[in-house]
RODO-2510 file (C-alpha; in nm, 4 decimals, decimal comma):
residues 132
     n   res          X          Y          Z
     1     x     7,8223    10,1484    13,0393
     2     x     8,1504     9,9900    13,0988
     3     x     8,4217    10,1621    12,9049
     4     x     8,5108     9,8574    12,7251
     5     x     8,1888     9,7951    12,5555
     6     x     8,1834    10,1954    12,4927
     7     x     8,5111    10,1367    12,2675
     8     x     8,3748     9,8818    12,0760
     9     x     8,0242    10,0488    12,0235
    10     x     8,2156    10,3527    11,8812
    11     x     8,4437    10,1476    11,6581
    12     x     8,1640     9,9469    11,5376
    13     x     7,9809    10,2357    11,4492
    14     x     8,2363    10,4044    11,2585
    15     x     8,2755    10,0828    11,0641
    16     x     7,8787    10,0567    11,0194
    17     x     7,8247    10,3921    10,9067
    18     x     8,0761    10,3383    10,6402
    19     x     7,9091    10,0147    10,5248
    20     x     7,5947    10,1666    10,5096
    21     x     7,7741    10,4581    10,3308
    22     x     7,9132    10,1932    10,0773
    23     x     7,5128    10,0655    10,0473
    24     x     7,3692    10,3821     9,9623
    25     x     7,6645    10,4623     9,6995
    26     x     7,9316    10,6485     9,8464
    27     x     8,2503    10,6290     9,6191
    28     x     8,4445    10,4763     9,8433
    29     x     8,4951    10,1338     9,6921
    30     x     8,9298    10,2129     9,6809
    31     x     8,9362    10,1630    10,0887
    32     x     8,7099     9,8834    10,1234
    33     x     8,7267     9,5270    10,0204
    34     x     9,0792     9,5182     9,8648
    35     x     9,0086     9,7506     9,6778
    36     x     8,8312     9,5347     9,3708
    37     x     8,5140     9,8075     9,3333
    38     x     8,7193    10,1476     9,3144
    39     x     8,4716    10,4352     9,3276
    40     x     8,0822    10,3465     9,3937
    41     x     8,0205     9,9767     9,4398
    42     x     7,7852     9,7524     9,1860
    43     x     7,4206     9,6997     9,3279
    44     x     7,5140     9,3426     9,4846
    45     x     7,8045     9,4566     9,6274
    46     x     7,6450     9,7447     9,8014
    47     x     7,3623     9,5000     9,9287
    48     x     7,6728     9,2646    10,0696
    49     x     7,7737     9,6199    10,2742
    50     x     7,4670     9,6730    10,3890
    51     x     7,4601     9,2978    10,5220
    52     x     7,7984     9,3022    10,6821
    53     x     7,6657     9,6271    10,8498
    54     x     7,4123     9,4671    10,9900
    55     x     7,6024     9,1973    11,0772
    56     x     7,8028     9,3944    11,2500
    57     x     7,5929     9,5210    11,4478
    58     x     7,4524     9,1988    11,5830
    59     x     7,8165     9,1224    11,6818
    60     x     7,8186     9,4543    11,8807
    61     x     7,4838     9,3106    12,0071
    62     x     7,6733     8,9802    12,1483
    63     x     7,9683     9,1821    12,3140
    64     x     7,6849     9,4216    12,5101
    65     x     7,5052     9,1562    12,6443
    66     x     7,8053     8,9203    12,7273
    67     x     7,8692     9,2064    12,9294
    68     x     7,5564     9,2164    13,0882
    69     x     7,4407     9,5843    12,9323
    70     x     7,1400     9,4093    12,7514
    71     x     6,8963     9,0899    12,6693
    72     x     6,9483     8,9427    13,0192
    73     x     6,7706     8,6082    12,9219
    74     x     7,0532     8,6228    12,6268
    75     x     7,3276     8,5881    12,8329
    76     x     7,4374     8,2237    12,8762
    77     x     7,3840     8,1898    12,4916
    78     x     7,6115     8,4896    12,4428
    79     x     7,8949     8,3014    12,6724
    80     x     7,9210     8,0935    12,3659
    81     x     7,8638     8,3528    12,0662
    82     x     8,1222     8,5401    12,1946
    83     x     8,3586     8,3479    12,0579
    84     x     8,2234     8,3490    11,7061
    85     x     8,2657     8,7499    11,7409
    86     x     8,6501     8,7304    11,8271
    87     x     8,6709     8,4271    11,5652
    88     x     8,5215     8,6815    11,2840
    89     x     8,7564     8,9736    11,4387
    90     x     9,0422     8,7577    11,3834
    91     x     8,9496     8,6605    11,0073
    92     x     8,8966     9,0655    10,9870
    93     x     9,1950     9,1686    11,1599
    94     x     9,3872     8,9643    10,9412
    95     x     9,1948     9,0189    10,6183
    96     x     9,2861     9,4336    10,6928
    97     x     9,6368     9,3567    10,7912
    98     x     9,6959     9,1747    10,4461
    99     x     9,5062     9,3652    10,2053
   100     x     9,7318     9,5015     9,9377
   101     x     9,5407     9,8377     9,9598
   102     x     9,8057    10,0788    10,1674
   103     x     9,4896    10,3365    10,2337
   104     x     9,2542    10,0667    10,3705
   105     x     9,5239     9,8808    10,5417
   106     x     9,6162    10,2330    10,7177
   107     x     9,2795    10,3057    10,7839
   108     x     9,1219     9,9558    10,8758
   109     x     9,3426     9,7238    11,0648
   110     x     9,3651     9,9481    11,3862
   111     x     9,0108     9,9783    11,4067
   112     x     8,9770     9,5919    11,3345
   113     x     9,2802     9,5030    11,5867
   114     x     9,0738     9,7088    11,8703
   115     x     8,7960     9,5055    11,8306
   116     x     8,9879     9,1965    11,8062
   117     x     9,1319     9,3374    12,1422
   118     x     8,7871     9,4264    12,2668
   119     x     8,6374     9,1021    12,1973
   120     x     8,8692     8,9044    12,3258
   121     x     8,9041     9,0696    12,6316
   122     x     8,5004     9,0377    12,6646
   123     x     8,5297     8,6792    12,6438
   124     x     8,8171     8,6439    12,8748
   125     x     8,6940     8,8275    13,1623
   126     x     8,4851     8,6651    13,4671
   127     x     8,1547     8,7677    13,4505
   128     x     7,8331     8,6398    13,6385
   129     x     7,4706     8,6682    13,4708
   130     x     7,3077     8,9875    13,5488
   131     x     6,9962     8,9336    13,7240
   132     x     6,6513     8,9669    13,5118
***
């Protein structure tokens, strides 16, 4: 696994098992989403965490098989989708960097900036279609 996708697997992760965290009730509304839920999030909040984990996770989906680490047959579509995934880690990155939360600012905006970095990078770099 090329070490690239290997940094963005574990930052996604570490941002999905929070949102899932967040789903399933863990108090820590004060670091996520500027902060508006403090404490455990309302039932249709947590459902939106659990989404955006998911979410998430397809995105992580796109970068591995831009790369060529999965779905073969997927990978002249994900030439194109790759570009929606550094679009959303832009609105992220930015999102994190402005949030007038200090903790989740502190906490967030690195992790969002490496995927940013990650992302981009993926969609930059000269890559042929792996064979089936």
């Amino acid at each position: 696994m090329p070490n690239l996708l290997r940094f963005y697997l574990v930052l996604t992760s570490i941002i999905v098992s929070f949102q899932f965290a967040l789903a399933f009730g863990a108090p820590w509304g004060d670091v996520a989403m500027a902060g508006q839920y403090p404490g455990v999030m309302p039932a249709p909040i947590r459902i939106a965490a659990a989404i955006q984990g998911l979410l998430l996770m397809s995105l992580a989906g796109i970068v591995a098989t831009r790369i060529g680490y999965i779905l073969p047959k997927w990978y002249g579509l994900s030439r194109r989708l790759i570009w929606l995934v550094v679009g959303i880690n832009v609105m992220s990155t930015i999102m994190n960097l402005a949030t007038p939360v200090m903790l989740e600012r502190v906490l967030w905006s690195p992790v969002a900036i490496g995927l940013l970095v990650c992302s981009l990078m993926v969609a930059l770099q000269k890559t042929k279609a792996p064979d089936n």
